[in-house]
FIMILO-693935 format. One record per residue (C-alpha): x negated, y, z negated. Coordinates in Angstrom, 1 decimal. Each point is the difference from the previous one (the first is absolute). Example, Ala and Ser with C-alpha at 12.3 -4.5 7.8 and 13.67 -1.06 7.14 Angstrom:
REM FIMILO-693935
+--------+--------+--------+
!     xx !     yy !     zz !
+--------+--------+--------+
!  -12.3 !   -4.5 !   -7.8 !
!   -1.4 !    3.4 !    0.7 !
+--------+--------+--------+
END
This chain:
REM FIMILO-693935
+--------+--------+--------+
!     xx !     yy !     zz !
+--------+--------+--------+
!  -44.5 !   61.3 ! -120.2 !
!    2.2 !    2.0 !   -2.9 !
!   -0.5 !   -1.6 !   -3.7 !
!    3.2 !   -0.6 !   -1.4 !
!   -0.9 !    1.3 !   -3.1 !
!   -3.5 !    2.3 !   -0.1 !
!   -0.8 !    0.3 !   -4.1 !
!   -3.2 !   -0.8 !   -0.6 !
!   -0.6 !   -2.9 !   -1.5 !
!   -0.5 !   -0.2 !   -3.7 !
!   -1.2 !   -3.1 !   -0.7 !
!   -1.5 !   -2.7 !    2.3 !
!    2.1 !   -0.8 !    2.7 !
!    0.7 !   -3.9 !    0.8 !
!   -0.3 !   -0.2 !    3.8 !
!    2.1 !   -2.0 !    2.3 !
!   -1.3 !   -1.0 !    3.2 !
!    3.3 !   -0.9 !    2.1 !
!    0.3 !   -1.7 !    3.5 !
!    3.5 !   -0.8 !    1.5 !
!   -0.3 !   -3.5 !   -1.3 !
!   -0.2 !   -3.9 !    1.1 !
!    1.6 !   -2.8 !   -0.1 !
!   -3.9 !   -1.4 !    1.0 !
!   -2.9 !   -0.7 !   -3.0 !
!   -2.3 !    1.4 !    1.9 !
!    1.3 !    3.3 !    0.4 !
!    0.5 !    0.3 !   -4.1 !
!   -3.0 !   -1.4 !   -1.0 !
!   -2.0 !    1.8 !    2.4 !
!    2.1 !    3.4 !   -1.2 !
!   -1.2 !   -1.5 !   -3.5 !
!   -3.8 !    0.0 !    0.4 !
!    0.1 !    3.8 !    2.0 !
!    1.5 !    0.9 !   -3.6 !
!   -2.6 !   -1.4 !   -2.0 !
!   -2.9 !    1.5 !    1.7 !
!    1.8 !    3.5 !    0.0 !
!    0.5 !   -0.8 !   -3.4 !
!   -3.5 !   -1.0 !    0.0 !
!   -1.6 !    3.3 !    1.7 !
!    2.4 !    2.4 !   -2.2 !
!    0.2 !   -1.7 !   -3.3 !
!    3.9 !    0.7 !    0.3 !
!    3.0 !   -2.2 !   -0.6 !
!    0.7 !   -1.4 !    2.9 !
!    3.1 !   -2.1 !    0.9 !
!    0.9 !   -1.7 !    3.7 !
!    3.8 !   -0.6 !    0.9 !
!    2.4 !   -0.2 !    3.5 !
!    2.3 !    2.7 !   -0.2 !
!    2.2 !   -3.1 !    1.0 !
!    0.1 !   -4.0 !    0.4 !
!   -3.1 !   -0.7 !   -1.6 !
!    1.6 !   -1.1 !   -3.1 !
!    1.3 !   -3.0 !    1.8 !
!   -3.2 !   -1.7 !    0.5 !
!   -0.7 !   -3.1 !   -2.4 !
!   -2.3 !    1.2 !   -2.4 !
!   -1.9 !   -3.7 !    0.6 !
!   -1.5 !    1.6 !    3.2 !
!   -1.0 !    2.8 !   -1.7 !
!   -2.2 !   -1.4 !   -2.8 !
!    2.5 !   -0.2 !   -2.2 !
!    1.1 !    3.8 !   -0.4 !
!    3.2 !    1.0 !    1.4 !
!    0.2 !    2.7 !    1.9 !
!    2.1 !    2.9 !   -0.5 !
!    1.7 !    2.7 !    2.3 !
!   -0.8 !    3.4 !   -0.8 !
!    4.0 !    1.2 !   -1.6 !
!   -0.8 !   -3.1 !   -2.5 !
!   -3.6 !    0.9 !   -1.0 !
!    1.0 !    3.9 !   -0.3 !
!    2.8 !   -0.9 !   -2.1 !
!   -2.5 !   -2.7 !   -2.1 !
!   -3.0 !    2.9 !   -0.4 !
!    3.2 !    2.7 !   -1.2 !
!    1.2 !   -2.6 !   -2.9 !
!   -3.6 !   -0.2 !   -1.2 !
!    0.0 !    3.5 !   -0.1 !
!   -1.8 !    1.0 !    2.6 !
!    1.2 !    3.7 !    1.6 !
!   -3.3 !    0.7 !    2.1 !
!   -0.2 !   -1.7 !    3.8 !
!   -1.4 !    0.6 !    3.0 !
!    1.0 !   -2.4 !    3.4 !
!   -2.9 !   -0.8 !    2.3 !
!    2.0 !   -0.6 !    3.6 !
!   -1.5 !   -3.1 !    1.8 !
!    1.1 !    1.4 !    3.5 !
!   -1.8 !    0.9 !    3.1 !
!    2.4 !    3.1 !    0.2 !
!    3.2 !    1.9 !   -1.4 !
!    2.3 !   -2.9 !    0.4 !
!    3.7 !    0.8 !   -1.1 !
!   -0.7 !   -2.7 !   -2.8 !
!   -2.2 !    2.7 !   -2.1 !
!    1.3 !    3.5 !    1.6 !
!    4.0 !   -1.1 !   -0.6 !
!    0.5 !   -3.1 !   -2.1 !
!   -2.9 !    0.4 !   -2.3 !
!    0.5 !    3.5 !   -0.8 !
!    4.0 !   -0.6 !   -0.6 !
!   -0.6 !   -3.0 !   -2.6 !
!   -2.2 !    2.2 !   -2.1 !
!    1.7 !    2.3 !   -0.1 !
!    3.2 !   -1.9 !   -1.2 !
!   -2.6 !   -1.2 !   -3.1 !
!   -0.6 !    3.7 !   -0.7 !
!    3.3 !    0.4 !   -0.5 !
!   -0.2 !   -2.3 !   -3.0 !
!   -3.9 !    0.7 !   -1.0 !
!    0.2 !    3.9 !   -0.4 !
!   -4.0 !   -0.2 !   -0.7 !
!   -0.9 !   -1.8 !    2.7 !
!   -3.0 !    1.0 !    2.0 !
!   -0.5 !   -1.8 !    3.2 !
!   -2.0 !    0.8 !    2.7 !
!    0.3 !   -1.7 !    4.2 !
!   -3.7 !    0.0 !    1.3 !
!   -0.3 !    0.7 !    3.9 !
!   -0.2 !   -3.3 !    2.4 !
!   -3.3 !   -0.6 !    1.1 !
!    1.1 !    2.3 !    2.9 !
!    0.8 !    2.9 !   -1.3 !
!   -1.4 !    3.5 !   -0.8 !
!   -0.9 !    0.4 !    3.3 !
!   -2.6 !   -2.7 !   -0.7 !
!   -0.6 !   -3.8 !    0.4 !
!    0.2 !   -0.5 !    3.5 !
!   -3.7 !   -0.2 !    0.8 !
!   -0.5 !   -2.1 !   -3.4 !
!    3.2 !   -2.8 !    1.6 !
!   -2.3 !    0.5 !    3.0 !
!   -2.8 !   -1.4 !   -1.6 !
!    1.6 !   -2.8 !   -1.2 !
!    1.4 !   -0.9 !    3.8 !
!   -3.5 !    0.4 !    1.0 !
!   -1.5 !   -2.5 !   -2.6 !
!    2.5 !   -2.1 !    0.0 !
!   -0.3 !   -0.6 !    3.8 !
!   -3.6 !   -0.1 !   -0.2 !
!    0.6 !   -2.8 !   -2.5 !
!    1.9 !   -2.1 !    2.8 !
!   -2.9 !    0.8 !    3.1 !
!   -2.7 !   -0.7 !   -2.6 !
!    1.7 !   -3.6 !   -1.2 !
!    1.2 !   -1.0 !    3.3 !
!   -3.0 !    1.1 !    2.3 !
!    2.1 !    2.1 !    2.5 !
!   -1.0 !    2.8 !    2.2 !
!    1.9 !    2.8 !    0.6 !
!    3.5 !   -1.4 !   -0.9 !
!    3.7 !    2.2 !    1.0 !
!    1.1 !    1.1 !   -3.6 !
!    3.7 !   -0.1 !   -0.8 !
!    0.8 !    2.2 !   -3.5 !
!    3.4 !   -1.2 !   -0.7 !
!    1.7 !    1.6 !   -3.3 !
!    3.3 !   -0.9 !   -0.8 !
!    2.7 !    2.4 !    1.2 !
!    1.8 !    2.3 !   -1.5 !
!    3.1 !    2.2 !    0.4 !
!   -1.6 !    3.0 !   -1.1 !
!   -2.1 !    1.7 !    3.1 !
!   -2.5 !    1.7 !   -3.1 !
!   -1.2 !   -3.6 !   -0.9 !
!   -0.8 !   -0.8 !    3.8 !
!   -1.9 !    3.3 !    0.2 !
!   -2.6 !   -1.2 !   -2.6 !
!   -0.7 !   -3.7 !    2.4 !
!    0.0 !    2.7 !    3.1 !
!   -3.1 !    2.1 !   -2.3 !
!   -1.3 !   -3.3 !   -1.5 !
!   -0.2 !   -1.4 !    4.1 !
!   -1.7 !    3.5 !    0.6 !
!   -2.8 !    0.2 !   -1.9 !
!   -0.5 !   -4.3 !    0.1 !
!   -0.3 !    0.5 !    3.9 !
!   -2.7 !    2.7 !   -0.7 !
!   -1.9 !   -1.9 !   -2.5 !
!    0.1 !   -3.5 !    2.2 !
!   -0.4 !    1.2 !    3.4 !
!   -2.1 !   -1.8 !    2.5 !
!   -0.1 !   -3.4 !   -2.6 !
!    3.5 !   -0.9 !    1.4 !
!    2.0 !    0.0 !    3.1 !
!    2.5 !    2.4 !   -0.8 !
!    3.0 !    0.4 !   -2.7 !
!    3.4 !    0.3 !   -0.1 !
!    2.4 !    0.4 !   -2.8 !
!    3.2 !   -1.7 !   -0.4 !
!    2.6 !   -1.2 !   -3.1 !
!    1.1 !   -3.3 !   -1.0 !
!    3.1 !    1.1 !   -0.1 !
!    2.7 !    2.3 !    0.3 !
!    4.0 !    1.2 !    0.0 !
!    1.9 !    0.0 !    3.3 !
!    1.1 !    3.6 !   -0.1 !
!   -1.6 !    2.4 !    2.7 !
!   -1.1 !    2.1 !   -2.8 !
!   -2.2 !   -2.4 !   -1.1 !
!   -1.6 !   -0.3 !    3.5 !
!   -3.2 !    1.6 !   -1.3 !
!   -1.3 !   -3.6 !   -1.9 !
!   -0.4 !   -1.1 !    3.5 !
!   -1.6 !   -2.3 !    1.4 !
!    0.9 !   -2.9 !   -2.5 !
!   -2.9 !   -2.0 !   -0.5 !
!    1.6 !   -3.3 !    2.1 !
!    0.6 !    2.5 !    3.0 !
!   -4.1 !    1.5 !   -0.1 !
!   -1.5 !   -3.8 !    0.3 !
!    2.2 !   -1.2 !    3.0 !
!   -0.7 !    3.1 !    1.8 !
!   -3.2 !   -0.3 !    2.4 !
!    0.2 !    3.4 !    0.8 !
!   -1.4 !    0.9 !   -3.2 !
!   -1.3 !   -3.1 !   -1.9 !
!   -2.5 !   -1.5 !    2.6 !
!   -1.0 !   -3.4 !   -0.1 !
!   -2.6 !   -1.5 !   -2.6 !
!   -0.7 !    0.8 !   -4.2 !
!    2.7 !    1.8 !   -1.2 !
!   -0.2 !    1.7 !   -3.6 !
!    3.6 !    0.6 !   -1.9 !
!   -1.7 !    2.3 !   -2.4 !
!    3.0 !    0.0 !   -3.4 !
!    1.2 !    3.4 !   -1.1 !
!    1.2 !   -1.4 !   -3.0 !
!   -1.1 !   -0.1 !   -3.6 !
!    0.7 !   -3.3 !   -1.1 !
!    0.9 !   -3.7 !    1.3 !
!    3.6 !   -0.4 !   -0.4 !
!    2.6 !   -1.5 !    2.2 !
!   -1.7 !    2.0 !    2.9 !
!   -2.8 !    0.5 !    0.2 !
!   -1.1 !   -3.2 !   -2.7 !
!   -0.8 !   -3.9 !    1.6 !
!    3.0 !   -1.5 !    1.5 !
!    1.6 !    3.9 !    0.3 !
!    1.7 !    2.0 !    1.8 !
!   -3.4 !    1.2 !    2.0 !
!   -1.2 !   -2.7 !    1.0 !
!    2.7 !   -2.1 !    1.3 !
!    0.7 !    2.9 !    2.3 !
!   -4.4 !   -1.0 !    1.1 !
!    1.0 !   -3.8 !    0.4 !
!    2.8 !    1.1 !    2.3 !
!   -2.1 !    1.9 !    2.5 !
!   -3.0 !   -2.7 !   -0.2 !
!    2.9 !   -2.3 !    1.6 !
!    1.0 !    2.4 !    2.1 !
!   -3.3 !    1.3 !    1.2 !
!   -2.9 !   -2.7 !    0.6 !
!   -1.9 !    2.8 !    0.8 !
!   -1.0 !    1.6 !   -4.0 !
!   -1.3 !   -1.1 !   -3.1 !
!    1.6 !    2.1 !   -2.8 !
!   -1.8 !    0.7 !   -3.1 !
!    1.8 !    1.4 !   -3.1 !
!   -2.2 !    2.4 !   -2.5 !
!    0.6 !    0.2 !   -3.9 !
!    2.6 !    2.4 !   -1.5 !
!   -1.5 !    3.4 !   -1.3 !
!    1.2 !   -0.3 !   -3.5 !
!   -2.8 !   -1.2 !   -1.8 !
!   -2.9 !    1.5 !    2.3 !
!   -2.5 !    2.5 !   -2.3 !
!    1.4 !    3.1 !    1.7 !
!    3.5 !   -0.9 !   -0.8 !
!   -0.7 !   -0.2 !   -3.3 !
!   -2.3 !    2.9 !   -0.1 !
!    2.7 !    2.4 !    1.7 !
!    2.9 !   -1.7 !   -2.3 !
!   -2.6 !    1.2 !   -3.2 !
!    0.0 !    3.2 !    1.9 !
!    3.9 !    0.5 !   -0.2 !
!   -0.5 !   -0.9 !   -3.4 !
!   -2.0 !    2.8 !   -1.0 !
!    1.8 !    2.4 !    2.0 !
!    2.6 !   -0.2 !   -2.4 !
!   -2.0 !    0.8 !   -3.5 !
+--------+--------+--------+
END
């Protein structure tokens, strides 16, 4: 990914660790305690905010701090003086959100911060790396389910969200890759699939959407079904009560024949955080 600006720093930088935001808790205060332990492992200044909508959220149900979207804490950090900043992504991929709109907003603060120093860190795939890392996670995280559940060999469903950029659904295809290689005879098989999508043809390639895959009984046979989350944190989606799992609910009505499972988002899993500090340090 291009730096919008590649000076080096001069002093510390303050680091933002950005998602696309929630309206949910969950998703900020989960966003929250990533940032402390980076903050933790690299004795940096580390801040957590939505790039949008998180500032909506009651501060009540997030112990009492307000949460802030990123335009508002950049513009807090510059009137205290601050001119040195480097933006973690909290994304799976490139996503438009930090290749387009994030790049585009600092630059429009450059334009009235002439020193300004700012730095984008990759996504946690990017570099050509992270794939076998987000692979990893998949693995443990559906090892998590068979181990708590006591299932054998279970048909594993890695649903992401969808996107309209084909780059993003490249790194689930690489993820799905290497996850089949590392799981292979403990489950039934694997299939990818989004939870949703846009209508256009050209969007054809987030198919199958994820309420498609579990009625299908050509490819998800009957029994323990795993929909293994390729999502970072539990939002609206892929959080209780989401997006996610009412699409699960619907098929358990609809086919007597599986028991679904959900796994735990990757955000806050060791190797996340580890390949997060990675981006990090890639920067300095």
């Amino acid at each position: 990914m291009d730096f919008v600006n590649e000076k080096t720093f001069e002093k510390s930088p303050v680091c933002i660790l950005v998602d696309n935001g929630s309206l949910k808790p969950d998703a900020i205060l989960a966003l929250r305690r990533v940032a402390d332990q980076l903050a933790f492992r690299t004795n940096f200044d580390f801040r957590a905010a939505g790039l949008l909508h998180s500032d909506k959220v009651d501060a009540s149900h997030l112990g009492c701090r307000p949460a802030r979207v990123f335009l508002e804490s950049m513009q807090e950090l510059l009137d205290l003086g601050q001119r040195d900043f480097l933006i973690l992504p909290f994304f799976l991929g490139p996503s438009l959100a930090i290749v387009d709109w994030l790049p585009k907003k600092l630059e429009a603060f450059r334009n009235n911060y002439q020193d300004l120093k700012v730095k984008i860190a990759s996504p946690l795939f990017g570099n050509g790396d992270g794939a076998e890392a987000l692979a990893t996670v998949i693995k443990d995280r559906v090892g998590e389910v068979v181990e708590r559940e006591g299932l054998r060999r279970p048909f594993i469903a890695l649903v992401d969200h969808g996107t309209p950029a084909i780059v993003v659904n490249e790194v689930r295809e690489r993820v799905v890759e290497i996850a089949e290689s590392f799981l292979g005879n403990k489950v039934a098989g694997l299939a990818s699939c989004s939870m949703e999508r846009r209508p256009e043809p050209e969007y054809d390639f987030n198919d199958p959407l994820l309420v498609d895959l579990l009625q299908d009984r050509n490819v998800v046979p009957a029994g323990d079904i795993v929909v293994a989350l390729l999502f970072l944190s539990p939002g609206r989606h892929a959080g209780t009560g989401g997006d996610v799992e009412m699409i699960c609910e619907e098929a358990r009505r609809d086919r007597d024949d599986l028991r679904i499972f959900l796994t735990e988002p990757l955000g806050e899993h060791p190797v996340v955080v580890d390949l997060l500090e990675q981006r990090v340090r890639e920067c300095l």
